[in-house]
PQR file of N, CA, C, O and H, with PARSE charges and radii, in Angstrom:
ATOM      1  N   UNK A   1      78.130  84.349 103.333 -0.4000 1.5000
ATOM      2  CA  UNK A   1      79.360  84.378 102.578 -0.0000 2.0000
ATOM      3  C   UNK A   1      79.110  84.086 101.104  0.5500 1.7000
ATOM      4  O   UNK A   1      79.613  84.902 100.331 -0.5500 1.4000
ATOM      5  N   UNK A   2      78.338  82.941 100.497 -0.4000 1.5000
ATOM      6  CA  UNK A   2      77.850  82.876  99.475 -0.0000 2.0000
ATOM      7  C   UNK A   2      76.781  83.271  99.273  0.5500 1.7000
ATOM      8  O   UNK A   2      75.851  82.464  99.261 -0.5500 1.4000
ATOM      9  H   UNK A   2      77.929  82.278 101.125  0.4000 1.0000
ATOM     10  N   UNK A   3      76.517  84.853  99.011 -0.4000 1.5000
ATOM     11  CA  UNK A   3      75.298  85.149  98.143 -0.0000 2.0000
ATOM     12  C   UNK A   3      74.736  84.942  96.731  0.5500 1.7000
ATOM     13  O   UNK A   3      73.772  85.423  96.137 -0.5500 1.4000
ATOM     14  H   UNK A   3      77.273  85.509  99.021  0.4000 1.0000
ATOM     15  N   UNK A   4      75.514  84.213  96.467 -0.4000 1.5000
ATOM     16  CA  UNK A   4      75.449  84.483  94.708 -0.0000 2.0000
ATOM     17  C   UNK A   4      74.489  83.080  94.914  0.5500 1.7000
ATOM     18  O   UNK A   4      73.548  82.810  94.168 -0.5500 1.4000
ATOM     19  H   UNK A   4      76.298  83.822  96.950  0.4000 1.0000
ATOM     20  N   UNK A   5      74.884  82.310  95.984 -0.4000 1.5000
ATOM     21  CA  UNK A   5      74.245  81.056  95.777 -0.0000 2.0000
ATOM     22  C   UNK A   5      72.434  81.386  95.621  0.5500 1.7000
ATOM     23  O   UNK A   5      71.813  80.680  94.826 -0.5500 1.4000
ATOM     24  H   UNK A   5      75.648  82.530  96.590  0.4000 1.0000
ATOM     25  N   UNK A   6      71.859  82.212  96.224 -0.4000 1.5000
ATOM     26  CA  UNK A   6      70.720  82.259  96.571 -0.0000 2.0000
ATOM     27  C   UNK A   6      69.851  81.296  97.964  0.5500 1.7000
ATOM     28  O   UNK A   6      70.107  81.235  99.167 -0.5500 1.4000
ATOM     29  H   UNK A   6      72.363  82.786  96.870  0.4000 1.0000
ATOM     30  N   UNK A   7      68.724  80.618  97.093 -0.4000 1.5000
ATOM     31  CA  UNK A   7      68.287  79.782  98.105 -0.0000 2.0000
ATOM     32  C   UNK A   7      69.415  78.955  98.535  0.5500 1.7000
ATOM     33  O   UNK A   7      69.266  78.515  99.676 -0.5500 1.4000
ATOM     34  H   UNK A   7      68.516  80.667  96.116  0.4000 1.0000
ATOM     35  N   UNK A   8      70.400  78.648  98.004 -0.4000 1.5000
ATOM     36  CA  UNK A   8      71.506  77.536  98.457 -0.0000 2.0000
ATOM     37  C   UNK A   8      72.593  77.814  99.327  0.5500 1.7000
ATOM     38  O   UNK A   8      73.566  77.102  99.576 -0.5500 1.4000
ATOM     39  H   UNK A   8      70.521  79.005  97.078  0.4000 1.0000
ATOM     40  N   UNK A   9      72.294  78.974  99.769 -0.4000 1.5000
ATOM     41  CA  UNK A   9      73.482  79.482 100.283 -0.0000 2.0000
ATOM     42  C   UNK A   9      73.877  78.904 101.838  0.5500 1.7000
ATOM     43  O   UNK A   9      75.044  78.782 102.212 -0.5500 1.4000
ATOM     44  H   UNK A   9      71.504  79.553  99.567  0.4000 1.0000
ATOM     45  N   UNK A  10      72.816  78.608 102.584 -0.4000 1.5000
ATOM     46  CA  UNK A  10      72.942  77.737 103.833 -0.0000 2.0000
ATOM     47  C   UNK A  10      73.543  76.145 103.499  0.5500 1.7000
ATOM     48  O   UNK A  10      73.811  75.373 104.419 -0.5500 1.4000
ATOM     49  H   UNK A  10      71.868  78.708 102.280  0.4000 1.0000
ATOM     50  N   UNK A  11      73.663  75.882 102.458 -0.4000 1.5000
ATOM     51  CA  UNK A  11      74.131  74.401 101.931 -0.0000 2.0000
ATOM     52  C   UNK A  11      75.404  74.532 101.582  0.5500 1.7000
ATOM     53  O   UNK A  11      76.253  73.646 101.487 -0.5500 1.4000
ATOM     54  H   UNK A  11      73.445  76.509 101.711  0.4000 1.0000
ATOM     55  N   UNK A  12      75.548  76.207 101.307 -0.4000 1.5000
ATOM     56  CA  UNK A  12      77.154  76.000 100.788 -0.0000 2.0000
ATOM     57  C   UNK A  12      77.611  76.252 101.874  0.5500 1.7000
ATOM     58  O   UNK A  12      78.663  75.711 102.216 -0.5500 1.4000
ATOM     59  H   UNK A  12      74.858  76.926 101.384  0.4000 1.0000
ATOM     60  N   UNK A  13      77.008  77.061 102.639 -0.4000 1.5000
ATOM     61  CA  UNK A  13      78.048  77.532 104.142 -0.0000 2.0000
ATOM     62  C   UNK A  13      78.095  76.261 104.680  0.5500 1.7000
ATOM     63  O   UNK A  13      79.245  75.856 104.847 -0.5500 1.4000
ATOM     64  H   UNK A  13      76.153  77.500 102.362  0.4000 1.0000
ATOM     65  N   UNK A  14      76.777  75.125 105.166 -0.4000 1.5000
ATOM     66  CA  UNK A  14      77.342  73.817 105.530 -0.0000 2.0000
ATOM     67  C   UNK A  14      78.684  73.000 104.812  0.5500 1.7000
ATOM     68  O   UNK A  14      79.486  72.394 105.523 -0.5500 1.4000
ATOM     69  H   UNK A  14      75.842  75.454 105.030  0.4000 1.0000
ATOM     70  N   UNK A  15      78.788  73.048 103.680 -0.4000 1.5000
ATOM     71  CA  UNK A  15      79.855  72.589 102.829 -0.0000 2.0000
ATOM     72  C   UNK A  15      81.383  73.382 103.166  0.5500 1.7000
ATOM     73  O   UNK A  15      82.420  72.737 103.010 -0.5500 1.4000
ATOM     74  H   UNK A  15      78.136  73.540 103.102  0.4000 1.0000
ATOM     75  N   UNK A  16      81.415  74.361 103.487 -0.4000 1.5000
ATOM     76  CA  UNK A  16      82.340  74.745 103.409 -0.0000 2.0000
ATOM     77  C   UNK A  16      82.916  74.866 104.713  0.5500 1.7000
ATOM     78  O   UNK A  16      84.128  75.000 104.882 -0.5500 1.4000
ATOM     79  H   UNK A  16      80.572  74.885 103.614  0.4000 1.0000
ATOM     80  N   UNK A  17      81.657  74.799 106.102 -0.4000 1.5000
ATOM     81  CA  UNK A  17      82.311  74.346 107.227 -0.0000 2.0000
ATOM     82  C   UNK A  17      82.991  73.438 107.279  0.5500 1.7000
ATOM     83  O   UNK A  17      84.029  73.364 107.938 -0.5500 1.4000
ATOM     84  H   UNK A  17      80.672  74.690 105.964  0.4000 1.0000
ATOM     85  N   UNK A  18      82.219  72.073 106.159 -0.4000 1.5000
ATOM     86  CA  UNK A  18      82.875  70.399 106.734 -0.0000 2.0000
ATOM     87  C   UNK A  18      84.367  70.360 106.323  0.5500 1.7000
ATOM     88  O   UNK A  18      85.228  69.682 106.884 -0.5500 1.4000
ATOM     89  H   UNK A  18      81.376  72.133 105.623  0.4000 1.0000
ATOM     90  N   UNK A  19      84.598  71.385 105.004 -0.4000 1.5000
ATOM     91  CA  UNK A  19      86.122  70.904 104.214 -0.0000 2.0000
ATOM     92  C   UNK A  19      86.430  71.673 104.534  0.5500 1.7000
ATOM     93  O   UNK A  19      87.356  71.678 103.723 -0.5500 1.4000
ATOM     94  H   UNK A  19      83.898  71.935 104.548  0.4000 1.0000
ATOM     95  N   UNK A  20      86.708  73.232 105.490 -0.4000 1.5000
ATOM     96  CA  UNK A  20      87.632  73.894 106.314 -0.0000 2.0000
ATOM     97  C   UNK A  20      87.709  72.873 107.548  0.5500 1.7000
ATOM     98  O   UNK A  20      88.769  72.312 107.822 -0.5500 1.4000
ATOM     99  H   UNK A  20      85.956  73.227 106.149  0.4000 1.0000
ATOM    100  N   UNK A  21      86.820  72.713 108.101 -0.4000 1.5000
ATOM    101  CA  UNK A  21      86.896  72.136 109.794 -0.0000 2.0000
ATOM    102  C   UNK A  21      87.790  70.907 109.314  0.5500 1.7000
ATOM    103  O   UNK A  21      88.777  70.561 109.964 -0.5500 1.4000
ATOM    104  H   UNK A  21      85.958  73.170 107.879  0.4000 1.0000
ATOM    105  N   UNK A  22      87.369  70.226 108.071 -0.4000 1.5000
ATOM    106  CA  UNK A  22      88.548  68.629 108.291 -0.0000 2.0000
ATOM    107  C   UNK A  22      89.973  69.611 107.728  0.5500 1.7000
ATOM    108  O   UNK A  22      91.048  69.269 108.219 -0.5500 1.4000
ATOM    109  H   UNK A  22      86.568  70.507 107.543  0.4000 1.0000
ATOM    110  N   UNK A  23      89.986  70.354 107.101 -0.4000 1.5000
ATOM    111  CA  UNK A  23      91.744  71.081 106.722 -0.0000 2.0000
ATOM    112  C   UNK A  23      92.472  71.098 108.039  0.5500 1.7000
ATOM    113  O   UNK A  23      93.495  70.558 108.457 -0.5500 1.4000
ATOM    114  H   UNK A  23      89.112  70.631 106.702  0.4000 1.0000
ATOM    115  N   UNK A  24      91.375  72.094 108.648 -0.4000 1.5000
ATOM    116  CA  UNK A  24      92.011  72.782 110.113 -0.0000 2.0000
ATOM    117  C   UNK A  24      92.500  71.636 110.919  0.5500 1.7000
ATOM    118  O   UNK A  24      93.658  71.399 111.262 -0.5500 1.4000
ATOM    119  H   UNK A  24      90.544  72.534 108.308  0.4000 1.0000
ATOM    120  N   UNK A  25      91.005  70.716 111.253 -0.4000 1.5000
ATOM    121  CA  UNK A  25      91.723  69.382 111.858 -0.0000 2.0000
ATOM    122  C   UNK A  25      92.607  68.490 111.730  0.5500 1.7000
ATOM    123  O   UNK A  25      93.102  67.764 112.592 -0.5500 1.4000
ATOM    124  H   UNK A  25      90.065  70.909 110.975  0.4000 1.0000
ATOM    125  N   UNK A  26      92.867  68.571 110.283 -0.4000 1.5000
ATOM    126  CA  UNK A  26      93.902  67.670 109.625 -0.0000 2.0000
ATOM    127  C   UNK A  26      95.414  68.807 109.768  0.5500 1.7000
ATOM    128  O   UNK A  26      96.535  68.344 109.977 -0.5500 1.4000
ATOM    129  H   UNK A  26      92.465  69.161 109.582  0.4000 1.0000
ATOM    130  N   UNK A  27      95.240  69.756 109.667 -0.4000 1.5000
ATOM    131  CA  UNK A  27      96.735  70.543 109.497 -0.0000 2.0000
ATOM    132  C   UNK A  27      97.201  70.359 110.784  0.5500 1.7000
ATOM    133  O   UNK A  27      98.257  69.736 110.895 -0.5500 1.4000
ATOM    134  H   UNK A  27      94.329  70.131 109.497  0.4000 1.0000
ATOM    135  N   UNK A  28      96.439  70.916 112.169 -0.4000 1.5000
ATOM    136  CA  UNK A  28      96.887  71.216 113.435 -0.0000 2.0000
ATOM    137  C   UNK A  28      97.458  69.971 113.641  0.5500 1.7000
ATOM    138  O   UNK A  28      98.666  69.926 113.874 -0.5500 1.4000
ATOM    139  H   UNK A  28      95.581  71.422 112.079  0.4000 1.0000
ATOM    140  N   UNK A  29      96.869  69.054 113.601 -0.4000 1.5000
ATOM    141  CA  UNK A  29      96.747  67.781 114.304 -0.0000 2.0000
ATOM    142  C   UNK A  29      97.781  66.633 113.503  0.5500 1.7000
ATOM    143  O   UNK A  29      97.784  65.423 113.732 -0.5500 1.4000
ATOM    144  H   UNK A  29      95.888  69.091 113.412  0.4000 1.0000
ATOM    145  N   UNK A  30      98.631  67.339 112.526 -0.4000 1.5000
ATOM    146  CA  UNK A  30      99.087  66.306 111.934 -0.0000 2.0000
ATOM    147  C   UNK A  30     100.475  65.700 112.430  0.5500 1.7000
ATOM    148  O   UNK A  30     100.945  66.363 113.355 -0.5500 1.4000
ATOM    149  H   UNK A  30      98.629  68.321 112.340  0.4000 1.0000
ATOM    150  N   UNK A  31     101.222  64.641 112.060 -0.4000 1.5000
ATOM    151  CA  UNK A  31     102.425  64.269 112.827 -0.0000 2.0000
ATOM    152  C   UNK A  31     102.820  63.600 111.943  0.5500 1.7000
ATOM    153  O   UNK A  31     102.022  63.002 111.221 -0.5500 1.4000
ATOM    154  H   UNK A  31     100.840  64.103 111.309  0.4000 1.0000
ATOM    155  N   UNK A  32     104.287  63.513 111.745 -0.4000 1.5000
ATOM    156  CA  UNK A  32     104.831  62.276 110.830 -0.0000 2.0000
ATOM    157  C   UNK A  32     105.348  61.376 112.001  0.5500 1.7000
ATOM    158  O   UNK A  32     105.216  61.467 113.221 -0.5500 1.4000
ATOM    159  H   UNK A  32     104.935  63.999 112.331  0.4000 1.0000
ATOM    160  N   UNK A  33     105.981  60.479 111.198 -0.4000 1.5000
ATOM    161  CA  UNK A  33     106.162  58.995 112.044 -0.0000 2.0000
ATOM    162  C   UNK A  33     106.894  59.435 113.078  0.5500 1.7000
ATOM    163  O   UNK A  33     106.573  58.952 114.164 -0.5500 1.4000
ATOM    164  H   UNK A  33     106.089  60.405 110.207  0.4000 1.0000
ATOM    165  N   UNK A  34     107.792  60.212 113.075 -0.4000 1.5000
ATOM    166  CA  UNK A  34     108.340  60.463 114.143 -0.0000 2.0000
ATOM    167  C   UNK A  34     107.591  61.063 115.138  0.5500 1.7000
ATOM    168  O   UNK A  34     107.734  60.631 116.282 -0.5500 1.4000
ATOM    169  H   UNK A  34     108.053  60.605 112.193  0.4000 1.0000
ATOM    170  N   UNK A  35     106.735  62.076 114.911 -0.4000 1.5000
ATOM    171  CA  UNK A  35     105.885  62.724 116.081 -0.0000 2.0000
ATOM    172  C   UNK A  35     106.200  64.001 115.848  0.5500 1.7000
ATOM    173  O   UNK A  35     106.066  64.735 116.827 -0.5500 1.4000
ATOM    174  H   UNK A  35     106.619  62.427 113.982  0.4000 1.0000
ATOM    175  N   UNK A  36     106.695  64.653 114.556 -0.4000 1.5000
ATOM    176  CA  UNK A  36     107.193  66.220 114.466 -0.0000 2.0000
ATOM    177  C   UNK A  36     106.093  66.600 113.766  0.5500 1.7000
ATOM    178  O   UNK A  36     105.422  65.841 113.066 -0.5500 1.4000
ATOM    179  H   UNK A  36     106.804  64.057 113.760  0.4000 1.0000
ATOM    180  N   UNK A  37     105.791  68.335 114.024 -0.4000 1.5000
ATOM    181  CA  UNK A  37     105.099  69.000 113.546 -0.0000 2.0000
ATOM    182  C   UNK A  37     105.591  69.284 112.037  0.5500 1.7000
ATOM    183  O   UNK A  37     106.798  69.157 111.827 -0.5500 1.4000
ATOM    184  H   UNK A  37     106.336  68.951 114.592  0.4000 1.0000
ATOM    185  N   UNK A  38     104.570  69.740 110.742 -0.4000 1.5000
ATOM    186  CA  UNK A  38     105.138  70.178 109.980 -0.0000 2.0000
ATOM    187  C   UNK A  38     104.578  71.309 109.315  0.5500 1.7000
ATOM    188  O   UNK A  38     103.625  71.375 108.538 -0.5500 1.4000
ATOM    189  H   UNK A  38     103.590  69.844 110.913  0.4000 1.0000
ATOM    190  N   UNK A  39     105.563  72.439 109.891 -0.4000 1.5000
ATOM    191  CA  UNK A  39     105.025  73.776 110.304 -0.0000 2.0000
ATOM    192  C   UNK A  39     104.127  74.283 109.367  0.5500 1.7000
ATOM    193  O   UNK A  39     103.138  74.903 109.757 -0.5500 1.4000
ATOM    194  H   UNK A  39     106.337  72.385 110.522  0.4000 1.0000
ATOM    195  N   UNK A  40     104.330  74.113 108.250 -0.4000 1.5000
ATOM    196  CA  UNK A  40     103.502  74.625 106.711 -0.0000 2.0000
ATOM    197  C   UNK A  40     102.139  73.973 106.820  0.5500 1.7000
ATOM    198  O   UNK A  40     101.244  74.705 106.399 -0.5500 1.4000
ATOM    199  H   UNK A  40     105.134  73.610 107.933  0.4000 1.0000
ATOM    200  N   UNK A  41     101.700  72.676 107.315 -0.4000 1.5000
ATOM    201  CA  UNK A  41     100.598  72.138 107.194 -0.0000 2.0000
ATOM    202  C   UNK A  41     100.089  73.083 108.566  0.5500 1.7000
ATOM    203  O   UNK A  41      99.018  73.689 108.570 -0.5500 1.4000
ATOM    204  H   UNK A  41     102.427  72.080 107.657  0.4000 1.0000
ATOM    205  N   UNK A  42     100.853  73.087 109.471 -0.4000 1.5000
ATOM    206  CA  UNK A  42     100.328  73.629 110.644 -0.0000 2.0000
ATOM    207  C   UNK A  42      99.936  75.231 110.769  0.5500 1.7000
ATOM    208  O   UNK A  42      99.204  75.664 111.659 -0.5500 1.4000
ATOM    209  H   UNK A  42     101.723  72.594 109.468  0.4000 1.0000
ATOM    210  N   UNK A  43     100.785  76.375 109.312 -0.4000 1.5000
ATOM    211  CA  UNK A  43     100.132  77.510 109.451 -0.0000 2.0000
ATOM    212  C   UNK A  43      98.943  77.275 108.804  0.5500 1.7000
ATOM    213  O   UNK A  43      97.940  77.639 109.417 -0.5500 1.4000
ATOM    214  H   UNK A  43     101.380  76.023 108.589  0.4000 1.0000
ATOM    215  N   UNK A  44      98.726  76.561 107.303 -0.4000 1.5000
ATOM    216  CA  UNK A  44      97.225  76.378 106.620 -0.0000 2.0000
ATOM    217  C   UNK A  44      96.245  75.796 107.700  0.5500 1.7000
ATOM    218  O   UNK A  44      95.077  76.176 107.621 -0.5500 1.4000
ATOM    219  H   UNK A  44      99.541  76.265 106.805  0.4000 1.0000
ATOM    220  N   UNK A  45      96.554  74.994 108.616 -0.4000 1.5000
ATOM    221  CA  UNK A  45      95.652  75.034 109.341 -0.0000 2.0000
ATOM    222  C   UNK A  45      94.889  75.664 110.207  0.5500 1.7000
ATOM    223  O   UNK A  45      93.781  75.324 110.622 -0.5500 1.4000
ATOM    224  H   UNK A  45      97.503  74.685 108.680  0.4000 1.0000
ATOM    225  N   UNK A  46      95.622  76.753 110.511 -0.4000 1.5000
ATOM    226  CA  UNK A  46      95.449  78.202 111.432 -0.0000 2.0000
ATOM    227  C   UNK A  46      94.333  78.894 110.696  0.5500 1.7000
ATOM    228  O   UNK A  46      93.194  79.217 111.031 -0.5500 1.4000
ATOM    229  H   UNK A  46      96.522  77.030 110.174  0.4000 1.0000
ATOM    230  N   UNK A  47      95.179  79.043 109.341 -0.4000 1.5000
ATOM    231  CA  UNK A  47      94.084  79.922 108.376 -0.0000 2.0000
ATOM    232  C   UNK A  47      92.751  79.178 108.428  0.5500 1.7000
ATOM    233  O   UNK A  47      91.765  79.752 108.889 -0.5500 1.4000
ATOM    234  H   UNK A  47      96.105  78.781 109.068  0.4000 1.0000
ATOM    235  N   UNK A  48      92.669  77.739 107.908 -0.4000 1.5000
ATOM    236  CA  UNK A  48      91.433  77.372 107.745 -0.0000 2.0000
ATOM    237  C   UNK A  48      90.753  77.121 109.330  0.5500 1.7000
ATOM    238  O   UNK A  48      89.584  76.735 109.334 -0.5500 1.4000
ATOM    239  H   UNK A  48      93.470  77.272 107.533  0.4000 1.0000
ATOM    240  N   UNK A  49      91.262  77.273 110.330 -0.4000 1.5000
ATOM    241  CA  UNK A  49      90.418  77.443 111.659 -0.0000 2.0000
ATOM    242  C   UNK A  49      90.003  78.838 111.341  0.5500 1.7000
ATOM    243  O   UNK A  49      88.798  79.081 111.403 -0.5500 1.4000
ATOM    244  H   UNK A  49      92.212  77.586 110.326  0.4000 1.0000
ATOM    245  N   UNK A  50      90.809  79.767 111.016 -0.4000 1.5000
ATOM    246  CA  UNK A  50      89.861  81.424 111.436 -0.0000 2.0000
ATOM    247  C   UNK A  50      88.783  81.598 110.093  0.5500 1.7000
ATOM    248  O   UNK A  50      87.833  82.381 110.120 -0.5500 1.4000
ATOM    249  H   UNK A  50      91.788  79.570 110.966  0.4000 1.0000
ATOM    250  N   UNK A  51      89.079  80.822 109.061 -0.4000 1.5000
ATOM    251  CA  UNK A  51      88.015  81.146 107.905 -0.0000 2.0000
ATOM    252  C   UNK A  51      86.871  80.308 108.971  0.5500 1.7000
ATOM    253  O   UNK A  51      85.866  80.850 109.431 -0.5500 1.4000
ATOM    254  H   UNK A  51      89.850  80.186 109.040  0.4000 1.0000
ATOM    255  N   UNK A  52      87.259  78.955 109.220 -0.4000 1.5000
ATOM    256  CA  UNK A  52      86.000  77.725 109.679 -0.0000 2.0000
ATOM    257  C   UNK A  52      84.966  79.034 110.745  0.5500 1.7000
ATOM    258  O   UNK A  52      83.865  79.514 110.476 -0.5500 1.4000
ATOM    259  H   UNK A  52      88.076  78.514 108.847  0.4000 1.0000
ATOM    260  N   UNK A  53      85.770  79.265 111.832 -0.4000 1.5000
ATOM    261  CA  UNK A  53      85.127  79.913 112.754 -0.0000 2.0000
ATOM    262  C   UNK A  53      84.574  81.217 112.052  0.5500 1.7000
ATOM    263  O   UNK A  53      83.356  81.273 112.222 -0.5500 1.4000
ATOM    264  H   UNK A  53      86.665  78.876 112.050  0.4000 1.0000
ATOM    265  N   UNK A  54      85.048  82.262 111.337 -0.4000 1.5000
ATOM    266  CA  UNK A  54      84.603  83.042 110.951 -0.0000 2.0000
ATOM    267  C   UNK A  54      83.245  83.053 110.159  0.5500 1.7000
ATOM    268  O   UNK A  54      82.512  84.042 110.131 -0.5500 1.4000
ATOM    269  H   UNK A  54      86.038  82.217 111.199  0.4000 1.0000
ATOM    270  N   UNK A  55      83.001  81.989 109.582 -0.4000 1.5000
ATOM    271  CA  UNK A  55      81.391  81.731 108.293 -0.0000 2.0000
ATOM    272  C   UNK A  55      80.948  80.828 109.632  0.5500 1.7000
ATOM    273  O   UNK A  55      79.849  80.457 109.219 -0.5500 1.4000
ATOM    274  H   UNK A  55      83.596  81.186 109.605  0.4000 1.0000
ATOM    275  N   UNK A  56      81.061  80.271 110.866 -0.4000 1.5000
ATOM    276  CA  UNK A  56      80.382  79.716 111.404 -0.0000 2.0000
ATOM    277  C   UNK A  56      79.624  80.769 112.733  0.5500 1.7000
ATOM    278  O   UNK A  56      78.433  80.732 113.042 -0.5500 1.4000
ATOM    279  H   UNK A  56      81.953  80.572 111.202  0.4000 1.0000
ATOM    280  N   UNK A  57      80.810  81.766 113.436 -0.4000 1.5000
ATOM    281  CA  UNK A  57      80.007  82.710 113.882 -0.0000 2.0000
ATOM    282  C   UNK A  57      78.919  83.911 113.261  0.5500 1.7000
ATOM    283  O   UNK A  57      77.875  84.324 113.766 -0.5500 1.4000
ATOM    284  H   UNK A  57      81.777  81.796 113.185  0.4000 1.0000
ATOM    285  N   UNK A  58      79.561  84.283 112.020 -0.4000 1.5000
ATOM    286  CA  UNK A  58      79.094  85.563 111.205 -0.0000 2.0000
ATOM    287  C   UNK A  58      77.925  84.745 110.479  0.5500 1.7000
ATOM    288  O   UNK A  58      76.784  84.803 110.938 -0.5500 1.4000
ATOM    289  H   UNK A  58      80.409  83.947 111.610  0.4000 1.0000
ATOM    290  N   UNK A  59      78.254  83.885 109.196 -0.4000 1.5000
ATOM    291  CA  UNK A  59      76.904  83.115 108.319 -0.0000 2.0000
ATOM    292  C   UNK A  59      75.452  82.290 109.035  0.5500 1.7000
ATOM    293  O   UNK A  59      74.232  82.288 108.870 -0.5500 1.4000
ATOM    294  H   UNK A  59      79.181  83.838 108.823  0.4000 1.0000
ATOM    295  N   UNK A  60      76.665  81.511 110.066 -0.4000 1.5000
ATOM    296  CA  UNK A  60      75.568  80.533 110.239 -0.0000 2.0000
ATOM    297  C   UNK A  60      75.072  81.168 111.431  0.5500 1.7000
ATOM    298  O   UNK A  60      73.875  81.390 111.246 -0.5500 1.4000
ATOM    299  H   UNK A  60      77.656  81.513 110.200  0.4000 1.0000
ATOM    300  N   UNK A  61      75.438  81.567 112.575 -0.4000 1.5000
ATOM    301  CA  UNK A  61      75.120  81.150 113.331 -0.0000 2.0000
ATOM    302  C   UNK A  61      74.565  82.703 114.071  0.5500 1.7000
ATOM    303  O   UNK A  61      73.750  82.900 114.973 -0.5500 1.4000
ATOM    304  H   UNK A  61      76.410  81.386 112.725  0.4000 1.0000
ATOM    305  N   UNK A  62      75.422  83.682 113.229 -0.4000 1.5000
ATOM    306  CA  UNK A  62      74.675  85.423 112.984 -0.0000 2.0000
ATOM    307  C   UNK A  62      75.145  86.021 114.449  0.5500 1.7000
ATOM    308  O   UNK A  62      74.769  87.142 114.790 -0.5500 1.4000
ATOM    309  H   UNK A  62      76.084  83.522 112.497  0.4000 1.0000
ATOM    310  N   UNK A  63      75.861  85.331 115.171 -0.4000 1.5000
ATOM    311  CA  UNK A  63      76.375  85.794 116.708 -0.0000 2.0000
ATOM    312  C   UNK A  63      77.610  87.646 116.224  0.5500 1.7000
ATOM    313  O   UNK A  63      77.960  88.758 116.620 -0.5500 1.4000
ATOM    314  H   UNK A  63      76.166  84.420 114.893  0.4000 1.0000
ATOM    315  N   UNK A  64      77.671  87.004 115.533 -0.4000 1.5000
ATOM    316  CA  UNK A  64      78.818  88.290 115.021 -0.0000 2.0000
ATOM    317  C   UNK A  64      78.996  88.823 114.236  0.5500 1.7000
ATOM    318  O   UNK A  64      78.450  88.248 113.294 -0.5500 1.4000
ATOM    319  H   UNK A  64      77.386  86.101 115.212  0.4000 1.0000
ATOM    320  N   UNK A  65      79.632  89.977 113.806 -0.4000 1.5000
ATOM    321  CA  UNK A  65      80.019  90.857 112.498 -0.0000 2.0000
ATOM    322  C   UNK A  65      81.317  91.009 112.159  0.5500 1.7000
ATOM    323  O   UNK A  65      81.762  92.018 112.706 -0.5500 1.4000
ATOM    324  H   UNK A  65      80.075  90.444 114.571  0.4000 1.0000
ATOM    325  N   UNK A  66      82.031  90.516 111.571 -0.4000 1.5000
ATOM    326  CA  UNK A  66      83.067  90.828 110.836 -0.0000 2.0000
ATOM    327  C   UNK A  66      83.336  91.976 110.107  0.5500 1.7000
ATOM    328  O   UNK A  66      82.751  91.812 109.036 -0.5500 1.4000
ATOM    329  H   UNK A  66      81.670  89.696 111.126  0.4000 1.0000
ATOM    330  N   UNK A  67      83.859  92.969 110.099 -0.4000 1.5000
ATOM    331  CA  UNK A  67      83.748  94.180 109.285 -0.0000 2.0000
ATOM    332  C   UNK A  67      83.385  94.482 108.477  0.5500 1.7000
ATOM    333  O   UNK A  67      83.527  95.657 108.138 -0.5500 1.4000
ATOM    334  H   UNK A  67      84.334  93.103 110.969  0.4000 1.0000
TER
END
């Protein structure tokens, strides 16, 4: 995903797993005091699960192709 990085580019894909995967985890998973969802944190979190999974099957891990 980051080519421009060069040799660094496996450091940025690690980087960019950790702060999608905590978004995703933090959006899905979030609750206010009462225990309600709050739907807006909960679609950004959707997104940053399919980016997380997407640079983790396709970059890192080379199982797949994305178009």
């Amino acid at each position: 995903m980051f080519e421009f990085a060069g040799e660094f580019e496996e450091a940025f894909n690690w980087v960019f797993l950790a702060v999608t995967g905590y978004i995703a985890w933090h959006g899905i998973r979030f609750r206010d005091a009462d225990g309600n969802t709050d739907s807006i944190r909960l679609l950004f979190g959707c997104i940053a699960a399919v980016f997380f999974f997407m640079v983790l099957f396709q970059d890192v891990l080379g199982v797949i192709r994305f178009g």
